[in-house]
One Martini backbone bead per residue (centre of mass of N, CA, C, O) as a GRO file, in nm:
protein
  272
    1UNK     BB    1   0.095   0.027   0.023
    2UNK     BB    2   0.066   0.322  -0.085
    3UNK     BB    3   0.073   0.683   0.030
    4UNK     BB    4  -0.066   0.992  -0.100
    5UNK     BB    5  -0.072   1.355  -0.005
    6UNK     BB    6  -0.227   1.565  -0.192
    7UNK     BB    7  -0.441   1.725   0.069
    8UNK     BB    8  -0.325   1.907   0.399
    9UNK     BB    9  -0.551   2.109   0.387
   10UNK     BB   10  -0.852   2.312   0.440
   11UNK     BB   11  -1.061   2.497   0.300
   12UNK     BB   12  -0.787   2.757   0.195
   13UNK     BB   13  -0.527   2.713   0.262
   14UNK     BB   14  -0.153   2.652   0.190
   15UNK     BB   15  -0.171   2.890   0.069
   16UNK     BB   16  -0.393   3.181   0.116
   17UNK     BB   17  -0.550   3.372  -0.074
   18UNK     BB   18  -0.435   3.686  -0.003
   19UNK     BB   19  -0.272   3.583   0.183
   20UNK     BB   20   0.051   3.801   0.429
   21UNK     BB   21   0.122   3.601   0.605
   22UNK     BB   22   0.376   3.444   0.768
   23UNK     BB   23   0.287   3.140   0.693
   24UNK     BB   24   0.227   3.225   0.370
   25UNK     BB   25   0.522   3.309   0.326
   26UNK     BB   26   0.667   3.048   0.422
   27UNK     BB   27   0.543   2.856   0.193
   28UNK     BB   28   0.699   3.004  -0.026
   29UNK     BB   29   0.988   3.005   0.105
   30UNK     BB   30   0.948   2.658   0.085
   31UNK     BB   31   0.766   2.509  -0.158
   32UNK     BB   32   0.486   2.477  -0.013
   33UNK     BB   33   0.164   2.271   0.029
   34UNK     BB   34  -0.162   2.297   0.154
   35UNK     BB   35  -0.422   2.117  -0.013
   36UNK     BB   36  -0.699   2.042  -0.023
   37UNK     BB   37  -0.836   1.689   0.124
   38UNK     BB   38  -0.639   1.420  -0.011
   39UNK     BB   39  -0.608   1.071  -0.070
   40UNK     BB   40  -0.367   0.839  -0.227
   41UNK     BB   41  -0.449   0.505  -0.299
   42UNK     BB   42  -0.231   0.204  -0.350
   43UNK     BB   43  -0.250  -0.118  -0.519
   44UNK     BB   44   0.007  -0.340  -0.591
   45UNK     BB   45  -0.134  -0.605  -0.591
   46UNK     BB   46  -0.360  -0.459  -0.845
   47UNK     BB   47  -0.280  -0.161  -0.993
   48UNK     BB   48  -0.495   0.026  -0.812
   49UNK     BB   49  -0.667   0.315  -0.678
   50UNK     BB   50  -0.770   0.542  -0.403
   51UNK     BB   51  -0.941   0.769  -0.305
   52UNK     BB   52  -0.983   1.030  -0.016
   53UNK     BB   53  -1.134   1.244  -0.141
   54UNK     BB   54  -1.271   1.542  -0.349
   55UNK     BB   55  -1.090   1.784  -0.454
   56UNK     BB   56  -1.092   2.100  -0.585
   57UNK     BB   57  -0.776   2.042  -0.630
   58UNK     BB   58  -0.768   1.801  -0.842
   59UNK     BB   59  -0.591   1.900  -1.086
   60UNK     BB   60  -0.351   2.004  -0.939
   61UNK     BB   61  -0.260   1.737  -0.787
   62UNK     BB   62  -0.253   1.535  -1.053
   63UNK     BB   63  -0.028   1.714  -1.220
   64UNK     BB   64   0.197   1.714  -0.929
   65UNK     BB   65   0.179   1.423  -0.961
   66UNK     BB   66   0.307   1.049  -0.971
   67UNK     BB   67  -0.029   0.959  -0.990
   68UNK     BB   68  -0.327   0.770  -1.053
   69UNK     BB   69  -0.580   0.754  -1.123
   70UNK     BB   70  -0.898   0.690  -0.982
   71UNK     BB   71  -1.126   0.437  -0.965
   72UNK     BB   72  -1.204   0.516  -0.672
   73UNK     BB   73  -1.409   0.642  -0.411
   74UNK     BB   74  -1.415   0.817  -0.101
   75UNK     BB   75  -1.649   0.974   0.119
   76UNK     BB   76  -1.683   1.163   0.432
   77UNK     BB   77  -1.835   1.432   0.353
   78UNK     BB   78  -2.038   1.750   0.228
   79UNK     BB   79  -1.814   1.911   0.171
   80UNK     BB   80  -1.657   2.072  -0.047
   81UNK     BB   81  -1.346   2.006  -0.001
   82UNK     BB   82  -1.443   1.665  -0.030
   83UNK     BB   83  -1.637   1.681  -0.294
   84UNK     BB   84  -1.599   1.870  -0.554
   85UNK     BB   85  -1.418   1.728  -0.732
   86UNK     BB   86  -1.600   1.515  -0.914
   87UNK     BB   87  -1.631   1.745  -1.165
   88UNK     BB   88  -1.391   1.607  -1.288
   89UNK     BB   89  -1.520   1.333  -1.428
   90UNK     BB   90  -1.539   1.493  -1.682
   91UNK     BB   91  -1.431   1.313  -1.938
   92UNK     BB   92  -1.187   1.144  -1.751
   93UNK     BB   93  -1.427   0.944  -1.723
   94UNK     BB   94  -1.603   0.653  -1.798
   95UNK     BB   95  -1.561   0.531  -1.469
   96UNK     BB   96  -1.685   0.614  -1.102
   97UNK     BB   97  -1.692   0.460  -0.818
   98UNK     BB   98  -1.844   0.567  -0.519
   99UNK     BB   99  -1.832   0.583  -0.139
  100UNK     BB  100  -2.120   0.609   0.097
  101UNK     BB  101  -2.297   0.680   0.327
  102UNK     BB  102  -2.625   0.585   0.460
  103UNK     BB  103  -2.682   0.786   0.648
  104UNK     BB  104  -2.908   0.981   0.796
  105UNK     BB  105  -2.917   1.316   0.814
  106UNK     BB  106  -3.072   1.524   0.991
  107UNK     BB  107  -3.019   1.793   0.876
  108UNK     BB  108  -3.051   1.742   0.582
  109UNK     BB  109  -3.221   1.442   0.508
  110UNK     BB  110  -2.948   1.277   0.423
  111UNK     BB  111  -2.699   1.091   0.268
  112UNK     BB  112  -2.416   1.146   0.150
  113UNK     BB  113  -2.477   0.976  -0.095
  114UNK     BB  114  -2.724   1.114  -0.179
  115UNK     BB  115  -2.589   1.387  -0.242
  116UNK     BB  116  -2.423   1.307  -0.469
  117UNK     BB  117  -2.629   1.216  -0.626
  118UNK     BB  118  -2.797   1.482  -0.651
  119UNK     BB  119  -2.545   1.649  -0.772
  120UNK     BB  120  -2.421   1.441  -0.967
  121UNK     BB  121  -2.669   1.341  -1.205
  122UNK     BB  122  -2.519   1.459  -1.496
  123UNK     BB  123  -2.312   1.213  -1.387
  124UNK     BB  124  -2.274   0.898  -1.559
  125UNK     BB  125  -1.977   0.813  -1.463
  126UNK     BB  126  -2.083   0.823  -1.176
  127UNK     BB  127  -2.132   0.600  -0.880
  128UNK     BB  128  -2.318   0.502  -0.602
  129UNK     BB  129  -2.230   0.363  -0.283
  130UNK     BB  130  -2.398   0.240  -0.024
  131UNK     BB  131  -2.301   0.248   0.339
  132UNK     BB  132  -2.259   0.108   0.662
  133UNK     BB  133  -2.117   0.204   0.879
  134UNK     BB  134  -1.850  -0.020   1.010
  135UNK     BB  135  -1.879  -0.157   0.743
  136UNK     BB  136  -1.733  -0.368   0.515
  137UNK     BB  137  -1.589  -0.262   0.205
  138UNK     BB  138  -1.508  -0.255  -0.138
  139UNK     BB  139  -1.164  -0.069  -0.291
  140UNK     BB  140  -0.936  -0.160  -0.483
  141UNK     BB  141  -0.895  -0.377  -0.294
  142UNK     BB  142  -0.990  -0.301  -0.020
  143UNK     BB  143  -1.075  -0.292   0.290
  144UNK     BB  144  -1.356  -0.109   0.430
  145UNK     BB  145  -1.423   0.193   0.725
  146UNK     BB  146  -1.650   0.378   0.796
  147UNK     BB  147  -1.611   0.634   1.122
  148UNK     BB  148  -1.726   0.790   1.306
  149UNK     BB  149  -1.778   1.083   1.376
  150UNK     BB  150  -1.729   1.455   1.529
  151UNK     BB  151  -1.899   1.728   1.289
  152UNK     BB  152  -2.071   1.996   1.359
  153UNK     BB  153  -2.386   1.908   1.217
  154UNK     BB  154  -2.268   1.713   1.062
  155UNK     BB  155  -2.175   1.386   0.921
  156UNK     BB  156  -1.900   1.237   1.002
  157UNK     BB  157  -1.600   1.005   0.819
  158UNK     BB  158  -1.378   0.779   0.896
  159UNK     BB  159  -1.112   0.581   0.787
  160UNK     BB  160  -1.039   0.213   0.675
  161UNK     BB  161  -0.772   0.092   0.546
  162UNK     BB  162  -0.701  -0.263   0.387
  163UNK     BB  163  -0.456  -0.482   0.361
  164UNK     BB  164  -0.273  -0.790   0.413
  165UNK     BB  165  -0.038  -0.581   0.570
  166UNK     BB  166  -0.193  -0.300   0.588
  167UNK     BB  167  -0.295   0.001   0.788
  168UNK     BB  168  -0.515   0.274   0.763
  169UNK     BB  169  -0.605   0.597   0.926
  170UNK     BB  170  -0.874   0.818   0.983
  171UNK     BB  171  -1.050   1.074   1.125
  172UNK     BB  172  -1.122   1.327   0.963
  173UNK     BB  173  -1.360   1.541   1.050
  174UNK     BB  174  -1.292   1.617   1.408
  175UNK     BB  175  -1.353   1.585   1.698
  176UNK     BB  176  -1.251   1.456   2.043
  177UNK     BB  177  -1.551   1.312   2.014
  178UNK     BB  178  -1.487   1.009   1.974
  179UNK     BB  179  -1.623   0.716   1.979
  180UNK     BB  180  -1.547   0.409   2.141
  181UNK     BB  181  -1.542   0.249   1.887
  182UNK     BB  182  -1.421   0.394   1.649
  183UNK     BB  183  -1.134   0.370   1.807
  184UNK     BB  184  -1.101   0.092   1.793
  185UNK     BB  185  -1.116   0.077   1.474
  186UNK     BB  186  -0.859   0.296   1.437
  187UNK     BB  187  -0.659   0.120   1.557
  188UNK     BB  188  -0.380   0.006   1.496
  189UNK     BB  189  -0.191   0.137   1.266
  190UNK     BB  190   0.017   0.250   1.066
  191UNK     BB  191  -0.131   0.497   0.964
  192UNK     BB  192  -0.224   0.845   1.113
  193UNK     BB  193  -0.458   1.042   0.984
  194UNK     BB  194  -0.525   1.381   1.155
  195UNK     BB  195  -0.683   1.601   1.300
  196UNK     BB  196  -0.520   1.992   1.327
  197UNK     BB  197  -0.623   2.288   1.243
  198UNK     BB  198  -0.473   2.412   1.554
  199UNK     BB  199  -0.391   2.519   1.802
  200UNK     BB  200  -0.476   2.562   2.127
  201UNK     BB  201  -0.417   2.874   2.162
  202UNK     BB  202  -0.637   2.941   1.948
  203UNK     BB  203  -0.914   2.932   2.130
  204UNK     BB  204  -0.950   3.217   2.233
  205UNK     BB  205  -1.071   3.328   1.918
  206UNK     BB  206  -1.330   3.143   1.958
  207UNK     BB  207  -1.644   3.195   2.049
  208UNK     BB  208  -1.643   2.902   2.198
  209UNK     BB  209  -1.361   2.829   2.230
  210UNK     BB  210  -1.289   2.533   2.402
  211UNK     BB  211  -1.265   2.172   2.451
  212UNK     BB  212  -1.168   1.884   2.586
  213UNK     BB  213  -0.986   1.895   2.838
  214UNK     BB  214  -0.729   1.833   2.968
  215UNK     BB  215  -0.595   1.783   3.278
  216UNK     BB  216  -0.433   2.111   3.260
  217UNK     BB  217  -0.631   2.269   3.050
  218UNK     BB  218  -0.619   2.153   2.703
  219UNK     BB  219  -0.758   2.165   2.417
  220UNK     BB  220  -0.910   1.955   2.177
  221UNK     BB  221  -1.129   2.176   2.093
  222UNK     BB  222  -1.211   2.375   1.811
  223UNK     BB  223  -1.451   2.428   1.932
  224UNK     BB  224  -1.654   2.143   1.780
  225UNK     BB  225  -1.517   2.020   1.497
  226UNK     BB  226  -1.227   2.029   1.594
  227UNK     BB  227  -0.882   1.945   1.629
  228UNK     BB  228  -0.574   1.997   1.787
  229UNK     BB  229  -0.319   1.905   1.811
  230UNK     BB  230  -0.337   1.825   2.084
  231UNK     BB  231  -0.559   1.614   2.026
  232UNK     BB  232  -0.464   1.455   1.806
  233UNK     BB  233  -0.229   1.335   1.985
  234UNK     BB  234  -0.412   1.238   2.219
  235UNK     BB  235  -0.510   0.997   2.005
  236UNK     BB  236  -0.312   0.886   1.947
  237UNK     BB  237  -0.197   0.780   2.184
  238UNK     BB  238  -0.475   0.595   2.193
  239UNK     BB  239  -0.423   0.433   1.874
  240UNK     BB  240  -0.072   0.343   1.850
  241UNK     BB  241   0.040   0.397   1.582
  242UNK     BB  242   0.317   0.405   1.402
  243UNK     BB  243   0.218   0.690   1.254
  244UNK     BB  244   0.194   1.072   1.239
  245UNK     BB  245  -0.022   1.284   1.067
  246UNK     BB  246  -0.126   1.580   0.996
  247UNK     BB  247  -0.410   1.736   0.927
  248UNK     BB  248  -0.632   2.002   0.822
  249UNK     BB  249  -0.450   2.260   0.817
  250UNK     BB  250  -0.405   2.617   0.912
  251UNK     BB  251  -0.244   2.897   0.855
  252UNK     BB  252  -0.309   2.975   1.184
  253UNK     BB  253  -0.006   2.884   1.233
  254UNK     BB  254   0.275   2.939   1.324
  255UNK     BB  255   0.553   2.969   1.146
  256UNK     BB  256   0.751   2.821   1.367
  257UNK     BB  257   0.481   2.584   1.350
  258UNK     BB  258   0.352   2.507   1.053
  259UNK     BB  259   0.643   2.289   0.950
  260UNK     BB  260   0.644   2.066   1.223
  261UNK     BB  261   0.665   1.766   1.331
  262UNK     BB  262   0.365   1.641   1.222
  263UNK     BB  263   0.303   1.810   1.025
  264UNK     BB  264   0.192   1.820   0.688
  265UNK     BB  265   0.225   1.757   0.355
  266UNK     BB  266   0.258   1.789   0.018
  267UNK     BB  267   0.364   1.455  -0.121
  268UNK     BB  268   0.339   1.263   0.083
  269UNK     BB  269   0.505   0.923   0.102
  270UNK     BB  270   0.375   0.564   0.223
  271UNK     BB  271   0.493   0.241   0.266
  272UNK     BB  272   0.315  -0.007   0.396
   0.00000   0.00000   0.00000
């Protein structure tokens, strides 16, 4: 299993258009990128590929890699970022099969898959396969399983892909507040991609301040939404992977913690 991070930036990405913060001074004055949020696995074993999450910079990411198009995409939930790349297959793809949750959000009235069905029923390219949370299905040969976890009001999942020998775990958009089946679920990875969108110090300009506050209290959740650093790592901490990379981080880091380890960049590749 071989994954490249294609997108490991939020909503605006690092750098953000417009913006002369000095963490996006730095991120051009180091020559790297975090676009909007997907991950690519290749399955050496069948010679598959899988996406997880289709960005809107999805034409610039895959011109940008030395990765193959994707047969198969999994969604983990209907904001834009993780979304909105689908549009891409128009002409590119002669079909893709797509895969997302089952369940209906009560917000919206729909689910996942519903949503995705619904919004591209122009791309006849596009199939849509609905699966039932925690449930096990198949994707570019690897076995897969949508993660429930904590992103209001929208209902949103992890996911964890499975080949013969190596297991990634994404924790998805979420608060530290994951269910403990799903932390079961997501533990013990190769490799663990966690939602880390700014340092704990920066819940203070948050209009509802942190969550989830560690023994010491330092807030493990930004507002309702993400995980901070600090809450990333100490879920790290009890799910126990192999390694872990921070994903779905904001310019709003400061510039000399912005791309310090374990936070991801565009392009890196796990061989697992």
């Amino acid at each position: 299993m071989r994954v490249t991070l294609l997108g490991t930036g939020d909503t605006t990405g690092t750098p953000t258009v417009g913006c002369d913060c000095d963490t996006c001074a730095r991120a051009r004055d180091l020559g790297v990128e975090r676009s909007r949020f997907s991950v690519h696995v290749e399955n050496e074993r069948t010679g598959e590929s899988l996406l997880i999450d289709a960005s809107p910079d999805f034409r610039h990411q895959f011109l940008d890699r030395d990765v193959s198009l994707p047969d198969e995409v999994v969604i983990t939930h209907v904001h834009f970022d993780h979304l909105d790349g689908l549009g891409n297959a128009y002409r590119v793809f002669d079909d893709l099969p797509v895969h997302a949750a089952s369940e209906v959000d009560p917000e919206t009235g729909e689910s996942v898959a519903g949503t995705i069905r619904r919004k591209y029923d122009y791309l006849d390219r596009i199939s849509v396969a609905d699966h039932p949370p925690l449930e096990p299905f198949e994707a570019a040969g690897f076995r897969c399983r949508l993660i429930p976890v904590d992103h209001p009001p929208l209902v949103c999942y992890g996911l964890v892909v499975e080949s013969e020998s190596a297991r990634l775990a994404l924790t998805g958009d979420t608060s530290y507040d994951v269910p403990a089946e799903s932390r079961d679920a997501l533990s013990g990875a190769d490799l663990l991609l966690a939602d880390a969108l700014v340092p704990a110090s920066l819940c203070e300009h948050h209009p509802l301040g942190g969550r989830h506050h560690d023994p010491d209290g330092v807030p493990r959740t930004f507002g309702t939404k993400h995980m901070t650093r600090e809450g990333a790592l100490d879920l790290a901490d009890e799910l126990d992977p192999a390694e872990t990379r921070l994903v779905h981080t904001a310019h709003f880091y400061p510039a000399d913690e912005a791309f310090e380890d374990p936070l991801a960049v565009d392009g890196e590749t796990y061989d697992l």
